[in-house]
Phi, psi and omega in degrees: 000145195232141187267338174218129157256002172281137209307321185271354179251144166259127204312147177211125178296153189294003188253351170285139155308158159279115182317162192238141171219148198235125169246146177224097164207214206241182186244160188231085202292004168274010191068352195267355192211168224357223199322342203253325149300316199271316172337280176309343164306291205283347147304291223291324184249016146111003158257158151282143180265104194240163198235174173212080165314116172260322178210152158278173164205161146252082183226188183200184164337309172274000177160172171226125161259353153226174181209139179231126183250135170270138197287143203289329197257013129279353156301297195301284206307337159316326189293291189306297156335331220244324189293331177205044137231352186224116190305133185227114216265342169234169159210132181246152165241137159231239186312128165210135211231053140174160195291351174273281204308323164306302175317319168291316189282346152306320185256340162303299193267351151290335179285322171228108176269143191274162181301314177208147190237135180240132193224105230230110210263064178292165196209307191243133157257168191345316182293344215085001169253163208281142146279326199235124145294154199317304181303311170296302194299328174281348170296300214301319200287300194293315185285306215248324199297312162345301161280028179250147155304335193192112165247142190242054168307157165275177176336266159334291165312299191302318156344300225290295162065223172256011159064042203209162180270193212261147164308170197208350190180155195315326183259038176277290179341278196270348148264020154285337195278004153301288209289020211219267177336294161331317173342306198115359202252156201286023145190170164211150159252098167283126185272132217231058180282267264263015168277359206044206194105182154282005214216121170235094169259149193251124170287120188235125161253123180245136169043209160299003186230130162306118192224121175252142181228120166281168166175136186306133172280118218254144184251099168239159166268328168326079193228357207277141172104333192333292190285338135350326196257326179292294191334285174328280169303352157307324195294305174330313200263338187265325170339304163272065174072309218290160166317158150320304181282328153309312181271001167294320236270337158314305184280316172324291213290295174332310197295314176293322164269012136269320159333266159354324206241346183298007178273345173305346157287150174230035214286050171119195170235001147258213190293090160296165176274132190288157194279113211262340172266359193318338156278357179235337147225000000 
């Protein structure tokens, strides 16, 4: 008997539980990006989906205008509250805006550490505003990238970084990936959208070795939530059994036939969001 038959989920047998994943990020009341990106990602290909608020924000298609960080030690009780009662087999982090809240998701996810934690270091969005002060990006570098199996910045993020400017071209790419690596974290995919082109390639540095994953540059305005979504859906694919590199290479492809189907949306007047059901309805 098989529990998903869709293209985007991978079949799992009925005698397996549905693995259970975790978002610990800020919330997007427009729905196309953070905790609201990630739910929906991490349903739509076939886990439960349990949350962590790390902060509000105001914002929408076209931009944010405010961010409200929820105080760390109502952070931790969430953790805690949620941690011990529900076995949790992935976890992706995303926004955390400040060196206590990195500290509460760190002494937390060492006690009951999940099988794999994936970390999407945001830090500037989609509009271009800065989300993290100077102080949360050196937490998020010291604290959180070190426990993660896999972080996935983009271009601008990994700068941020590594205090360096931003790649302009593949082999930029690949000579970031020591110092992308050095970080500590057990892999990274530098994500290499902001080069333009017909093309979006993505760098997965495992270990000592290089790996390039193609993927068509899909031409939408639909763009808000992406690394939100990727992030995810990574989480997703490891959640359910796959390999680490199997599960970059799953979601790159999920994203794109969510790309593809976001003209079925009609979200705002900026950067809509991509159709995160685009397999079910």
């Amino acid at each position: 008997m098989i529990l998903f038959d869709r293209n985007d989920v991978t079949p799992m047998a009925a005698s397996r539980c549905i693995p259970n994943t975790l978002t610990i990020a800020g919330s997007d009341p427009s729905g196309g990006a953070g905790i609201q990106a990630d739910l929906k990602t991490l349903s739509a290909l076939g886990t439960y989906a349990t949350s962590v608020i790390t902060a509000l924000t105001a914002q929408n298609t076209r931009g944010v205008s405010s961010v409200h960080p929820l105080p760390a030690d109502f952070i931790d009780t969430q953790l805690e509250t949620l941690l011990e009662d529900i076995a949790i087999d992935a976890v992706k982090i995303g926004m955390v805006a400040s060196r206590d809240v990195a500290e509460v998701i760190r002494e937390a996810l060492a006690r009951q550490r999940p099988r794999w934690i994936v970390l999407d270091p945001v830090m500037i969005a989609k509009s271009g505003d800065i989300l993290v002060d100077d102080a949360g990006i050196k937490a998020i570098r010291e604290c959180l990238v070190p426990q993660a199996d896999l972080i996935t910045p983009n271009l601008p993020e990994a700068a941020v970084l590594l205090g360096c400017p931003a790649p302009a071209d593949r082999a930029a790419m690949e000579a970031l990936a020591p110092g992308l690596r050095a970080l500590g974290a057990g892999a990274v995919l530098l994500k290499g959208g902001h080069l333009g082109g017909e093309s979006c390639p993505d760098l997965l540095i495992d270990g000592d070795s290089l790996h390039w994953l193609e993927g068509p540059r899909i031409a939408t305005r639909n763009l808000h939530g992406t690394g939100c979504s990727l992030s995810s859906a990574i989480t997703a694919y490891l959640a359910l059994g796959e390999a680490p590199r199997d599960a970059v290479a799953a979601a790159k492809a999920w994203l794109s036939r969510a790309l593809e189907a976001s003209h079925r949306l009609d979200v705002g007047q900026g950067h809509g969001p991509v159709h995160h059901f685009h397999a079910w309805w």
